[in-house]
C-alpha positions in Angstrom: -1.2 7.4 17.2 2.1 8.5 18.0 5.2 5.4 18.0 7.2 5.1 21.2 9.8 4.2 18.5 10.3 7.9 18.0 12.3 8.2 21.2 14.4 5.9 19.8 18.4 7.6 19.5 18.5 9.0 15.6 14.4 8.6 14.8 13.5 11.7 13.1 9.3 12.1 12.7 7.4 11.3 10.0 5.0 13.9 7.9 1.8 14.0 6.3 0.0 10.3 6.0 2.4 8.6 8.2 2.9 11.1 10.4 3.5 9.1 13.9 5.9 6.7 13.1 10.0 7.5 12.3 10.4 8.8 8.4 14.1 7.4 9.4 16.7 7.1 12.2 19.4 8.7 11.1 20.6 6.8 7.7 18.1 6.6 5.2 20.4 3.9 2.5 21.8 2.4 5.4 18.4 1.0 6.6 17.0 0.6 3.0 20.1 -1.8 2.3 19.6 -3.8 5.1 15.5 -4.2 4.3 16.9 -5.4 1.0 19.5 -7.9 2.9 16.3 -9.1 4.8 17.4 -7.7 8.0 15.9 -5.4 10.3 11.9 -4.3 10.7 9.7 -1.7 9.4 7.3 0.3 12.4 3.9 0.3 10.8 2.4 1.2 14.4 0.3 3.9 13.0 -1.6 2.0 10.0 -5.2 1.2 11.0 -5.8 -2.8 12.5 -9.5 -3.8 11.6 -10.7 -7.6 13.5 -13.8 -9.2 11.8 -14.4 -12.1 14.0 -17.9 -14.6 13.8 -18.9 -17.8 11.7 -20.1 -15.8 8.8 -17.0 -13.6 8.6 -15.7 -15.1 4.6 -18.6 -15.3 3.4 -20.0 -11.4 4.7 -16.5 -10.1 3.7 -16.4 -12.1 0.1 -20.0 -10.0 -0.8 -18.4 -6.4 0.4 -14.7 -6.8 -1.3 -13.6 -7.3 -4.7 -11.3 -10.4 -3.4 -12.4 -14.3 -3.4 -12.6 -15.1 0.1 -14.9 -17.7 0.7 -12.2 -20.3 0.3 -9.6 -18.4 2.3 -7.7 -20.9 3.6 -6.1 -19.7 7.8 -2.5 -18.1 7.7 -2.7 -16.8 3.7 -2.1 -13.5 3.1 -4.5 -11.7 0.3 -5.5 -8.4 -0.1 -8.6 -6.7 -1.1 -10.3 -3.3 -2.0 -13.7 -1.8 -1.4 -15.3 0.7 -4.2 -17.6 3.1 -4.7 -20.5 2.4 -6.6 -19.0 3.8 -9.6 -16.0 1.7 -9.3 -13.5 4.2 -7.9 -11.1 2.6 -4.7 -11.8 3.5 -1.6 -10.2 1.3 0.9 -7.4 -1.2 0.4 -7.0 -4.2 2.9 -4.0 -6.4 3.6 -5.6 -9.3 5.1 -4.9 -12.7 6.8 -7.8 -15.6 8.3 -6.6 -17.3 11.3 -9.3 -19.3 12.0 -11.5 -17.4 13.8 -10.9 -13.8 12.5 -9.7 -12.2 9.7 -7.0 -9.3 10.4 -6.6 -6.6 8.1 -4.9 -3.4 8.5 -5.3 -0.4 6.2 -4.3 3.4 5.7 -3.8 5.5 9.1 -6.9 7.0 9.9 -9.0 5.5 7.6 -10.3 2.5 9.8 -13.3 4.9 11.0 -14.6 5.3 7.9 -14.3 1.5 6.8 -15.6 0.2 10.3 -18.8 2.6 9.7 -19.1 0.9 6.4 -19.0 -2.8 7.2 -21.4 -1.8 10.1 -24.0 -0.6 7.9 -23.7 -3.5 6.2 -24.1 -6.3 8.7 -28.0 -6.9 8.5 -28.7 -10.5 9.5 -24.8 -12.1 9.2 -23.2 -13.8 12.2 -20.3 -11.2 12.6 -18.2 -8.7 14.9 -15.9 -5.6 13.6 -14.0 -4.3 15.9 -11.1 -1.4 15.6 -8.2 -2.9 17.0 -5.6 0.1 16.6 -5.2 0.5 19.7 -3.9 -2.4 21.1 -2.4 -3.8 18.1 0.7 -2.7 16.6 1.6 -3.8 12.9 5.7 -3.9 12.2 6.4 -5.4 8.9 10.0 -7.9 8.6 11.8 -7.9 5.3 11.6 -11.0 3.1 14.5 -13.4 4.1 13.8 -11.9 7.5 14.3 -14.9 10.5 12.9 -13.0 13.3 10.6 -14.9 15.4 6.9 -14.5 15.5 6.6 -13.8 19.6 3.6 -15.4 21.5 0.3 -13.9 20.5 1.3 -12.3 17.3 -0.6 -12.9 14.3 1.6 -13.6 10.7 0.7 -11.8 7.2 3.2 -13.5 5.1 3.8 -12.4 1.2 6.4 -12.5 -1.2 7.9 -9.0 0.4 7.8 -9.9 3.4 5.8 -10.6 6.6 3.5 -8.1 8.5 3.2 -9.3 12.3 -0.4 -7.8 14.1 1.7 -7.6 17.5 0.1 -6.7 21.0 1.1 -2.9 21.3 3.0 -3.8 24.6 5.5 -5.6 22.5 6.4 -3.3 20.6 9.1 -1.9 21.9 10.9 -5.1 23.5 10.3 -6.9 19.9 12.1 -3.6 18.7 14.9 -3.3 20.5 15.4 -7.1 20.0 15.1 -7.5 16.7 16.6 -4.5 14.8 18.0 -2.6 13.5 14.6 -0.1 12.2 14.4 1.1 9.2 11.9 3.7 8.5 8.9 4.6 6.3 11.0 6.3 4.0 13.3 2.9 3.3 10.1 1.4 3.4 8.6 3.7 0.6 11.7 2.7 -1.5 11.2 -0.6 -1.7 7.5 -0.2 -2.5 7.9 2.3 -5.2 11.1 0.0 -6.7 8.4 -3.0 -6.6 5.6 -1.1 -8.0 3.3 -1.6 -5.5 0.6 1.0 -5.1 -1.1 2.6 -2.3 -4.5 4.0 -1.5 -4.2 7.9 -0.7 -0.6 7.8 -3.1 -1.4 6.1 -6.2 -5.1 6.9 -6.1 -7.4 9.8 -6.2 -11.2 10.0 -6.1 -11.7 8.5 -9.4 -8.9 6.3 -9.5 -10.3 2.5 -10.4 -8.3 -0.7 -10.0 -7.6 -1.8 -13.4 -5.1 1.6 -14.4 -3.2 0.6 -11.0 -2.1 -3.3 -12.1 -4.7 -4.3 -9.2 -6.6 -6.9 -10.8 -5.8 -10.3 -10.2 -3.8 -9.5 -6.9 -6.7 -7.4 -4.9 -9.3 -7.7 -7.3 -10.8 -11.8 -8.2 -12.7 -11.2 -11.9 -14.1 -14.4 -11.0 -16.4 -14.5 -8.0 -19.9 -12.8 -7.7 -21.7 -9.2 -6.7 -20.1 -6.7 -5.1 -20.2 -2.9 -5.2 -18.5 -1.4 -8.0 -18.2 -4.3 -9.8 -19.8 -3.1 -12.8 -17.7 -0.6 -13.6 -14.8 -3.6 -13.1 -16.4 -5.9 -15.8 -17.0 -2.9 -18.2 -13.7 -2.1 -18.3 -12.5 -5.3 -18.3 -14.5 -6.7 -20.9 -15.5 -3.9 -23.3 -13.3 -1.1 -22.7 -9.6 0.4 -21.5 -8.7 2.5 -18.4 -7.9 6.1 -19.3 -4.9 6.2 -17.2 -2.0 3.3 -16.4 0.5 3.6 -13.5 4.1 3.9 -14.5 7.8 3.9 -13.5 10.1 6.7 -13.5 13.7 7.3 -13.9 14.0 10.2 -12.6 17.3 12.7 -13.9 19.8 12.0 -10.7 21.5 15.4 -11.0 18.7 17.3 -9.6 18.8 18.3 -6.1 15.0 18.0 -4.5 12.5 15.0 -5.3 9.5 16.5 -7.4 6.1 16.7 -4.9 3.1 14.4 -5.5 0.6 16.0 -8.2 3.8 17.5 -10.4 3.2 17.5 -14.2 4.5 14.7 -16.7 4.6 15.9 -20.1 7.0 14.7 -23.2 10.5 16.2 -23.3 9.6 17.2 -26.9 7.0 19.1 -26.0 9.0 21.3 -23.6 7.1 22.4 -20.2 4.9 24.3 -21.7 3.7 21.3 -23.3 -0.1 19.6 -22.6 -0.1 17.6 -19.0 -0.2 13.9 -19.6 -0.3 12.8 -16.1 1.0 13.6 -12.6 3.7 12.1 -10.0 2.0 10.2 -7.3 5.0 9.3 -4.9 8.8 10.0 -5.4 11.7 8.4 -3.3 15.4 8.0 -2.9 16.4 4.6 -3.5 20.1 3.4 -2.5 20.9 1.8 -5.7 18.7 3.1 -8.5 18.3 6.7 -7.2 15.5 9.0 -7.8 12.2 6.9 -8.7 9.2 7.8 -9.2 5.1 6.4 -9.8 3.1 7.8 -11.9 -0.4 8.0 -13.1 -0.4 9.2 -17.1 -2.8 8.8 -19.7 -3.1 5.5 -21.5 -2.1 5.9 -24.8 1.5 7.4 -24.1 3.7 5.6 -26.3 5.8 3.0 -23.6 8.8 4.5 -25.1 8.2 8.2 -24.9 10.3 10.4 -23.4 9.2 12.0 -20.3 10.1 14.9 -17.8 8.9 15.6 -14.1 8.7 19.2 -13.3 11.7 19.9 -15.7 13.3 17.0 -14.8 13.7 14.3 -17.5 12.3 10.8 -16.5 12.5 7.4 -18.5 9.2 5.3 -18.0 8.7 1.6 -17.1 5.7 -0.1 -17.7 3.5 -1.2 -14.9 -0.1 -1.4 -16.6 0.3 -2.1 -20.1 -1.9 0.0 -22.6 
């Protein structure tokens, strides 16, 4: 679903998973400084909006995702994943109850699949899905942002700031109101600076929460059945992840960022040394400079020294070992 944000004077498009939505406008440390000032808003238009409405909607969702939702009180944010039966993620949701339905919006593209999912699973509950992508827009305010919330927006408040589920025909106005934009690329920044992972980045198809840092913020150890959750309590309880997300420095004098899937290996071992992981998103921030995630096996030493496709790279824990 293409943004009609992209006409706006400086928007250049974005590629690959967020292709229809502006990559930037024209200054790409500009806009990620004023995100970090807590000015300005993010166009999310082209993530997927998902609408479970009915009086069984907690309780369905609570048996179907690995978050406590039961208790959900209306207006807090949470998020939640679905996995295969083997434990590997497949969906991540950023959700919010208002009362009378739970809003979640996920990956672009991916709210076919999902939808098809939670239909198959609706037997006897009291519950509606919908796909509202199309006449709901997400944009996402930084924190410390004081924009309003306009009439018939719905608020998904966290600790980096607030995602608004705004009617599509606001977009714009809100926009041009409310600025400046900042696109997904100062948006990527900030999320690889904070460590946050994301489905289709951070993950592959055997990618399981734990070696991400996802437990305890998307996934509850403490609630009851749902699929995947075996392979959740094993590894909890009785064993270790293989892999564990990480942090990279990455050597500012190189010119071009290193792809998703390049090598990590130890800068003792040269580049012909054995692969220890891969890069899974790398940015440009405005104050720290090339950063990286990464996904490396589990028992490289916290303090080893790493390179990126040549490129040396000091590592930050995210998942311990």
């Amino acid at each position: 679903m293409k943004s009609p944000l992209l006409s706006q004077p400086g928007a250049v498009p974005a590629e690959g998973a967020d292709e229809g939505v502006a990559a930037h406008y024209g200054d790409l440390f500009r806009e990620q400084r004023a995100l970090a000032a807590g000015t300005g808003l993010v166009d999310l238009s082209h993530r997927g909006v998902v609408a479970v409405t009915g009086e069984d909607r907690l309780s369905w969702l609570h048996l179907l995702l690995t978050q406590h939702l039961t208790e959900l009180p209306p207006g807090q944010a949470t998020e939640a994943l679905i996995l295969s039966a083997n434990g590997h993620i497949e969906h991540a949701l950023y959700l919010v109850d208002t009362g009378d339905t739970v809003w979640a919006h996920v990956e672009p593209g991916s709210q076919e699949a999902l939808i098809a999912y939670l239909e198959s699973m609706k037997f006897f509950y009291r519950v509606e899905v919908a796909d509202r992508t199309g006449d709901t827009a997400v944009v996402h305010l930084p924190a410390g942002s004081i924009a309003p919330v306009p009439e018939g927006a719905v608020v998904r408040e966290t600790a980096h700031g607030r995602d608004l589920f705004l009617p599509r025909e606001l977009l714009e106005p809100y926009a041009a109101e409310h600025g400046p934009l900042a696109g997904i690329l100062a948006y990527e920044a900030l999320r690889v600076e904070g460590h946050r992972p994301r489905v289709g980045f951070e993950t592959d198809h055997r990618t399981i929460p734990h070696e991400l840092g996802w437990i305890g913020t998307a996934v509850h150890l403490q609630k009851g059945c749902y699929r995947g959750q075996e392979t959740v309590a094993r590894v909890q309880n009785l064993g270790k992840p293989p892999r564990r997300l990480v942090f990279l420095h990455l050597d500012g004098s190189e010119v071009h960022l290193p792809a998703a899937g390049t090598p990590v290996r130890l800068a003792a071992d040269g580049e012909d040394g054995r692969q220890l992981g891969f890069v899974t998103t790398a940015v440009r921030h405005h104050e720290l400079g090339p950063i990286a995630l990464a996904l490396i096996k589990r028992n490289v030493p916290v303090d080893a020294a790493l390179t990126v496709g040549g490129t040396a790279a000091a590592q930050e824990t995210v998942v311990e070992p």
